[in-house]
N, C-alpha and C positions, 0 to 999 in steps of 0.2 A: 904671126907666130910669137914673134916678143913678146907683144901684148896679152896674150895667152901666157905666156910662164909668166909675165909679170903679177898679172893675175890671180894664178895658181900661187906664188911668192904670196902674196896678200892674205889670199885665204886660208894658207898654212900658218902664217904670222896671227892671224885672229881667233884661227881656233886654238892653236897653240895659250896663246892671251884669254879666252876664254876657259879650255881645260885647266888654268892655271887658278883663274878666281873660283872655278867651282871646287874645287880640292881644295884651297883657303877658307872659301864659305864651309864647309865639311868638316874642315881641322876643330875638334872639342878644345877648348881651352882646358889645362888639369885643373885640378884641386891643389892650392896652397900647401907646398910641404910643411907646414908649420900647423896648419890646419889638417893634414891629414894623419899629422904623427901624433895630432889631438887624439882623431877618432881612433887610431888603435889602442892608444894608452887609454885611452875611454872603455874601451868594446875589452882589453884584459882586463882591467880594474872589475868587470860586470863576470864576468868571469875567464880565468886563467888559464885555464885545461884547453881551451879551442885555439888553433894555430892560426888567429885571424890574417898574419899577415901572407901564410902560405894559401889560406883560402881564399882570401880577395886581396891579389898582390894590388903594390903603388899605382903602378899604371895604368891599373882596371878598375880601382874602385870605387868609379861612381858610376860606370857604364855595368857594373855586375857588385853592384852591394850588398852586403847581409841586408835581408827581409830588416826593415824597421830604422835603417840609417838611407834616409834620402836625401838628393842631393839637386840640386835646382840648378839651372843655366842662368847666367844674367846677361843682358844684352848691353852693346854703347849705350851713349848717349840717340843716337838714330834709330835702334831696332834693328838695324837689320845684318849687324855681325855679333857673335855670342861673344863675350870680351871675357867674364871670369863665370865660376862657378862655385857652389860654396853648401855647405851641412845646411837642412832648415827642417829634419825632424830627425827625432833619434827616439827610437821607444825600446827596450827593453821586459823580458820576462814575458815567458809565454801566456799566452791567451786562450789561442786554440790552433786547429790543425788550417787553419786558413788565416791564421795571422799568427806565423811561427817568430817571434821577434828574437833575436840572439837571448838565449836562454841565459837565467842567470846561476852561478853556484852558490855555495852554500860561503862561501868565501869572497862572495860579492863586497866591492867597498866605493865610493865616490870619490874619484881621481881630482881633488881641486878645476884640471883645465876644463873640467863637464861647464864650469861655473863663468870661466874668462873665456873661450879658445873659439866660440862661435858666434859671431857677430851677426849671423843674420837666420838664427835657427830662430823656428817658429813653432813648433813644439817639443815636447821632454816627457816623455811617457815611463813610467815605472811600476811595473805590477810584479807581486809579491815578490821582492828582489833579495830583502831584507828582513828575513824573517825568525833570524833565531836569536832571539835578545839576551843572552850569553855574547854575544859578539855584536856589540851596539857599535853601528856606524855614524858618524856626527854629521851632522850639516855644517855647513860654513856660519862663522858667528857675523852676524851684523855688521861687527866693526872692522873684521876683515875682509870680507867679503866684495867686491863691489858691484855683484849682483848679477842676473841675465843679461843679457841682450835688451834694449829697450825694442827690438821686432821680436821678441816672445808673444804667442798669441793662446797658446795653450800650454798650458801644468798641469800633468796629473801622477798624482803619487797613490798605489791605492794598495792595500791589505802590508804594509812594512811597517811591522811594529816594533823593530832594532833599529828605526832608525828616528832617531832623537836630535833635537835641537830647538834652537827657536824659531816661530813663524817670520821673524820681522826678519830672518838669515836668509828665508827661501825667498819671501815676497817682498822684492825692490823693484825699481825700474818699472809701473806697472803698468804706466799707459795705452802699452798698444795690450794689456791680456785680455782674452775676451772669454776664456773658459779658464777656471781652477777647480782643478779637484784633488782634494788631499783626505784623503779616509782612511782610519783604520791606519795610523801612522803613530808615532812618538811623538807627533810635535806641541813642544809645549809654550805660553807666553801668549798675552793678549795680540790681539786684530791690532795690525799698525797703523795709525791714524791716518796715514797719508792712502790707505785704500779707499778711501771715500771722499779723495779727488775729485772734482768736476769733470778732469779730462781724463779720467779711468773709463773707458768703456764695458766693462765688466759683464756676460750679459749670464753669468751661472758661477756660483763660491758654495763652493761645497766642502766646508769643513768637519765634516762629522767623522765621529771615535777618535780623537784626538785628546790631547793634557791641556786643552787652552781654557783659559780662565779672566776674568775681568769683567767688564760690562759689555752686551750691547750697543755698540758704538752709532751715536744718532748722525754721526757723516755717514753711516752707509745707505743713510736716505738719498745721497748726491747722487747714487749708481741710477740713472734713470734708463739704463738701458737693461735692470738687474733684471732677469724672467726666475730662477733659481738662487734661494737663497736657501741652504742646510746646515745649519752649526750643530746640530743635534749629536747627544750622548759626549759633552764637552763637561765643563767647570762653570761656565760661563752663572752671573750671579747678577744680580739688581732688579732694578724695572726696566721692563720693557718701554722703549720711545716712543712717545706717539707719530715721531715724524716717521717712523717705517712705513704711515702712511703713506706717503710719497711715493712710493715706490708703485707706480700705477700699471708699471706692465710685468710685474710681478704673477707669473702662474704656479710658484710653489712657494711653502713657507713653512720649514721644518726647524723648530729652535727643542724637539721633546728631550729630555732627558738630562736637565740642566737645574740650577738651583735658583732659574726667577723667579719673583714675587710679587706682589702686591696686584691690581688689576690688567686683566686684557686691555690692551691702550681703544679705547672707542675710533682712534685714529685709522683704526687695521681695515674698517667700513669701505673708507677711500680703495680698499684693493681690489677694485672693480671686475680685474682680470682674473681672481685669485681662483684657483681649480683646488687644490688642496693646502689645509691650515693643519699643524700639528705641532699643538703645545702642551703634550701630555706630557704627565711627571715634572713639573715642575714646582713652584709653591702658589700658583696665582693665589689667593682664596677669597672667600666670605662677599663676594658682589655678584654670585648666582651667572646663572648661561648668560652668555654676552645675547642680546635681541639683535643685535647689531647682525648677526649671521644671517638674518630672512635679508637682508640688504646688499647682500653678494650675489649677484644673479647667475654667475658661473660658476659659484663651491659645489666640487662633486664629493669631498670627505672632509670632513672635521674630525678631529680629533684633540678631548679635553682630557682624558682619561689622569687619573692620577692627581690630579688638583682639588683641594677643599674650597671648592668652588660654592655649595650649599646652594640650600631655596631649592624650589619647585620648578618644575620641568616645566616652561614657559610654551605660550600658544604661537609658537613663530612659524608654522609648517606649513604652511598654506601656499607662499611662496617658493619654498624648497622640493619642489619635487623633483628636482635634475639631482638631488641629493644619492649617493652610491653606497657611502660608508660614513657611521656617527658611532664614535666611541666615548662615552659617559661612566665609561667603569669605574669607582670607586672615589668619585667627585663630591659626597655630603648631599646627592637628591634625596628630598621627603617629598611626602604627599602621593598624589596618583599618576598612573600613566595617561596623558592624552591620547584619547579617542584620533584625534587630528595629524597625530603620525601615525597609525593606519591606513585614515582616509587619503591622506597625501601624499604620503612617501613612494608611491608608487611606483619608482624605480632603483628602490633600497635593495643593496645587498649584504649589508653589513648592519648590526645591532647592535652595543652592547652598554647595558644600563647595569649590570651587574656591581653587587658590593656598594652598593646604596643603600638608604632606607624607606625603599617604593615602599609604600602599599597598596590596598584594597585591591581590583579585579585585572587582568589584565585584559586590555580592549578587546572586546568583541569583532572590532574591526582590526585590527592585527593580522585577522585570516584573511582577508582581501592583500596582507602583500606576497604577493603571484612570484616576486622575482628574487625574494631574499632567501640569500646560503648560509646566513647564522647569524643567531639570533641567542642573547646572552641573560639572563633575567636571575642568573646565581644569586644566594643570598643578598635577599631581600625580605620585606614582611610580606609579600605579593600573597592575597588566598581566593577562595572562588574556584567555579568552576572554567576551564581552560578553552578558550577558541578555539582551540587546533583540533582539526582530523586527526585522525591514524594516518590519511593519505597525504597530509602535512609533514606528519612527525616524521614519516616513511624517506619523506624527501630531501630532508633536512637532516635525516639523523641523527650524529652526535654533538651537530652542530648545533642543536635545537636546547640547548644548556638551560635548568629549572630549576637544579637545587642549592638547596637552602632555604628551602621557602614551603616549610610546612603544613600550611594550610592549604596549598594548592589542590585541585584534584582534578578527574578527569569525568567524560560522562560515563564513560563504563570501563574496568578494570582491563587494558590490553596487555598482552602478553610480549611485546619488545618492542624499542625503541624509548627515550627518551620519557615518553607518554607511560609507559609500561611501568615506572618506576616509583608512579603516582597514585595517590590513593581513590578509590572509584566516587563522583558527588553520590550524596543521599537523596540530594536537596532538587526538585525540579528547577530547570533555568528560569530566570525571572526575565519578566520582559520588562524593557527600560522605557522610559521615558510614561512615569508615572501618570503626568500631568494630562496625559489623553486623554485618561479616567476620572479628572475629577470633574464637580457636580455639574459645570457648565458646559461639560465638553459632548457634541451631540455624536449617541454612538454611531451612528450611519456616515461618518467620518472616521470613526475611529477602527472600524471594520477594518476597513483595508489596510491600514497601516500595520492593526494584526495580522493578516491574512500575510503579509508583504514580509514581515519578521518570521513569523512562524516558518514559511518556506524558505527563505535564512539557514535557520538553525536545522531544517532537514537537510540540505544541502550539505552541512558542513559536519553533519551525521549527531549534532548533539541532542537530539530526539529523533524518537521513532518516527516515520510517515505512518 
């Protein structure tokens, strides 16, 4: 019987001793009062009117946070007790009804400790926070500033055009970032040199609609992990580098809307990876289409549009057939359309050669692309009778873009669309490829090759069967 309560003594002592470490192992470590009197001075600065500290009192606010302020466990040194806990995103300004982020007012401002007060936040999200430029909110300047967190992994600021300052204020500390995106903001001042670090792993910079100005910086060839690079609708001014070649896992490259010049660096070839190029509007000029584009084997859209680029519409399409969109609009092309974007382009959806000086016919082959939704051929000297159907133009509608091009016409005068606004040919279609008819050429060969066009042209209704 001792032995038995001795026992029983034992196993009361050990459960006891166990119920003790499990409710220890349980206990949340809080939030740093220095740190959480950040986030409220944060979350009023964003806006004033919400009583965040009655909404998510002291004690509860990382276990029941506002949508958009998260908050991570950290464990000892062993794993296996949680030791502190700490901010490591905060985003701001609504989205949508499944990413309701603490809304911002109209009265929004940026509390300095957003910039000191969290040491281990990993992102900073702001959408349209700061929007009424009557009441311009500053960033912190450079020299006072001492920057994020060097574990920031993501910045993104997007549609805040009151809020001004300079880039080199927001982007310090850059090492660990691996997303930036700033659009459609006030920030004005060149790319800080120290962004194209070796140890920046960067892997998307997306500066576009911004005040920034300067050169294209040839350190940002260093980013070797860049997939996204956007500076477009900026200041930005000089030559392009040719070390942007470098940048080999590169799947975007939007610089349009800036004031570069001189030629497309032959270097941009190297961009193996590259899915979409856009350097419209800019000054490139007078060195004609880069050939260098057949040499990209995954470009799905080019885009030149806007540069006096000049020269003739080069034979490079043979290889381009993963090609989706080509915008040529208002670039200095003369001479004629190639027959070889017809034949090739085969999975074009996008056209636009418009505001050139094309002339003579537009290819017969044209009507072979099955998959394209606009197609731009505006003022030009373009004339001849038209490849398209009715059952063409019908599909494409007013996407099917032709004037300014007076000599154009159609085979017979339809009454809407596009086609409809064109004048009927007189002239019967001419069959091409002369050279079958001359003196050497034996007509019992040359039969079929008629026979083979003529039913062509029935097809596509521009003569009668």
């Amino acid at each position: 019987m001792a032995l038995f309560h001795s026992f029983s003594g034992l196993a009361i002592v050990f459960l006891h001793t166990l119920l003790s470490l499990l409710v220890i192992s349980h206990q949340q470590p809080q939030l740093d009062p220095a740190e959480r009197d950040a986030v409220y001075r944060v979350l009023n600065s964003v806006n004033p009117t919400v009583p965040w500290r009655s909404l998510f009192p002291d004690d509860d606010l990382c276990s029941s946070a506002p949508h958009g302020v998260v908050c991570e466990y950290f464990s000892d040194g062993d794993g296996d007790v949680l030791s502190s806990v700490h901010i490591t995103e905060l985003s701001f300004g609504y989205v949508s009804d499944y990413a309701p982020n603490p809304p911002c007012s109209s009265d929004s401002t940026l509390d300095p400790l957003l910039f000191t007060a969290f040491k281990f936040l990993r992102k900073l999200f702001f959408y349209k926070c700061f929007t009424d430029e009557t009441r311009r909110v500053s960033l912190p300047a450079d020299s006072v500033s001492p920057g994020f967190s060097s574990t920031l992994e993501e910045l993104v600021f997007i549609d805040n055009p009151a809020l001004v300052g300079p880039l080199s204020g927001l982007l310090r500390n850059y090492t660990s970032l691996r997303r930036v995106v700033l659009t459609g903001n006030g920030v004005y001042g060149e790319i800080p040199d120290g962004l194209g670090d070796d140890s920046v792993v960067l892997q998307e910079l997306t500066l576009s609609r911004n005040q920034l100005s300067g050169g294209v910086l040839a350190n940002l060839s260093k980013l070797k992990s860049l997939r996204v690079l956007d500076l477009s609708h900026n200041r930005f001014d000089g030559y392009l580098p040719e070390a942007l070649g470098n940048l080999t896992e590169l799947l975007k490259l939007d610089l349009s809307y800036n004031g570069l010049s001189g030629k497309i660096p032959e270097g941009l070839k190297n961009l193996q990876s590259l899915e979409f190029l856009d350097l419209s509007y800019n000054r490139f000029g007078n060195y004609g289409l880069p050939l260098f584009l057949a040499e990209m084997p995954r470009l799905r859209e080019v885009h030149l549009s806007g540069n006096p680029l000049g020269g003739a519409i080069p034979e490079i399409w043979e290889n381009m057939g993963g090609v989706l969109g080509i915008g040529l609009s208002n670039t200095g092309l003369v001479g004629n359309i190639p027959a070889s974007m017809g034949v090739n382009l085969r999975n074009l959806r996008y056209l636009g050669l418009d505001n050139n000086s094309l002339e003579g016919t537009v290819p017969v082959e044209f009507a072979l692309l099955g998959t394209v939704s606009e197609i731009n051929l505006e003022n030009n000297n373009l004339s001849g009778r038209l490849p398209f159907s009715a059952k063409f133009s019908a599909k494409i509608g007013g996407k099917l873009k032709l004037g300014g091009n007076p000599e154009l016409c159609v085979a017979e005068q339809l009454g809407s669309g596009s086609l409809g606004k064109l004048k009927a040919c007189t002239n019967k279609p001419v069959i091409p490829n002369a050279a079958l008819f001359s003196a050497g050429s034996n007509p019992l060969l040359v039969v079929p090759h008629v026979l083979v066009f003529l039913g062509f042209l029935v097809c596509l209704g521009l003569i009668n069967s």
